[in-house]
C-alpha positions in Angstrom: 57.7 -19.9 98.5 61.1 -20.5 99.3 63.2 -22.7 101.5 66.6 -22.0 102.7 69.3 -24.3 104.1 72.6 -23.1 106.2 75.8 -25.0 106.2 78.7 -23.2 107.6 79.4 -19.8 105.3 77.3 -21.7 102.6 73.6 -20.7 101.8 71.3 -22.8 99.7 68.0 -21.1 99.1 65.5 -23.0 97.3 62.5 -21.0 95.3 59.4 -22.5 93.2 58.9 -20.6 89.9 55.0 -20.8 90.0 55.1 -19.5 86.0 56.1 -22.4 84.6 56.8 -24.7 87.7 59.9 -25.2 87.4 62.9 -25.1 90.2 65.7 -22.4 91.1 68.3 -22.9 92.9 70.9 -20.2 94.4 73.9 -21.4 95.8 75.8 -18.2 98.0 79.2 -18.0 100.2 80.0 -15.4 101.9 83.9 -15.1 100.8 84.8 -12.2 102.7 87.1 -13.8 105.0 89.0 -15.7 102.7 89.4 -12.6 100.4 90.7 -10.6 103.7 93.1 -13.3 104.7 94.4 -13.8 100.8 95.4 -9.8 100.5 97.2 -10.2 103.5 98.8 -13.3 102.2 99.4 -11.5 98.4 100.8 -8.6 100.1 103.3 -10.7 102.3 104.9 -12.3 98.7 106.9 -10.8 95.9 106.6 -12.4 92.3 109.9 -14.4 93.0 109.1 -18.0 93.5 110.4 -20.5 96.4 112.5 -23.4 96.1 110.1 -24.9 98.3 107.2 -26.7 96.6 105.0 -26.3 100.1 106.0 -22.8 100.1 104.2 -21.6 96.8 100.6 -21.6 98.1 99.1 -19.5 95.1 95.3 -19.3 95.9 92.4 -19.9 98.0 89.1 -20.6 96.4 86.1 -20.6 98.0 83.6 -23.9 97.8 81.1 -22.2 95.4 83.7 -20.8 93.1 85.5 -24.6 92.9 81.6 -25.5 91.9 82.0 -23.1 89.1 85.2 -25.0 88.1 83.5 -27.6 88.0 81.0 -26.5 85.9 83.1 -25.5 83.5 85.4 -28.5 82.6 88.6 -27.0 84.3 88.0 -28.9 87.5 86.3 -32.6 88.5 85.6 -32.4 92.5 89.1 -30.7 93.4 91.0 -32.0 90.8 92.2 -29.7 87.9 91.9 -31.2 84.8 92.7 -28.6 82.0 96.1 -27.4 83.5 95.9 -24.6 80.9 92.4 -23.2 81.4 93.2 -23.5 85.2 96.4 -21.0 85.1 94.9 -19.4 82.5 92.0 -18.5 85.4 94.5 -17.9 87.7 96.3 -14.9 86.2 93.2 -13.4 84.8 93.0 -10.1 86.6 89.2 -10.9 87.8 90.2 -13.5 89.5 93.1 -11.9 91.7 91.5 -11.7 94.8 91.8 -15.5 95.1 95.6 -15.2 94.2 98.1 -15.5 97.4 101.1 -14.9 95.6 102.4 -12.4 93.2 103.2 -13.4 89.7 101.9 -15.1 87.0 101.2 -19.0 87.3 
């Protein structure tokens, strides 16, 4: 049996194991438009940095992805907390479709 729950883009769908009785959870986003509108924004940079500090948006993470963050230490709520893990993350090449701007971090 399973139960799911819409907020927004977000999906929470709720299933009972019946083997052991136990709970799973699956959390989904659909990130398409934020992926769309970061190429666009990628493409519209070079890897030259601004002067500006409110002109160097560098990324757009979805909610479920900032969940992962969480998860794993380099994040608490939307606070980075390990700088270094964080750019590290950043400029890993999986992860450049939530990049905005050329260049490494």
């Amino acid at each position: 049996m399973a139960k799911i729950l819409e907020k927004d883009n977000i999906r929470d769908k709720v299933a009972h194991n019946t083997e052991d009785g136990g709970l799973v959870i699956e959390t989904a986003q659909d990130v398409s438009q934020i992926i769309e509108q970061n190429k666009k924004e990628y493409n519209a940079t070079t890897g030259k940095w601004g002067g500006d500090v409110f002109d160097n948006k560098i990324a757009s993470i979805p909610l479920t992805v900032i969940d992962d963050l969480n998860k794993a230490g380099i994040m608490r709520g939307f606070h980075v907390v390990d700088q270094k893990k964080f750019r590290a993350w950043l400029n890993n090449p999986d992860n450049r479709f939530f990049r905005t701007r050329q260049g490494r971090v």
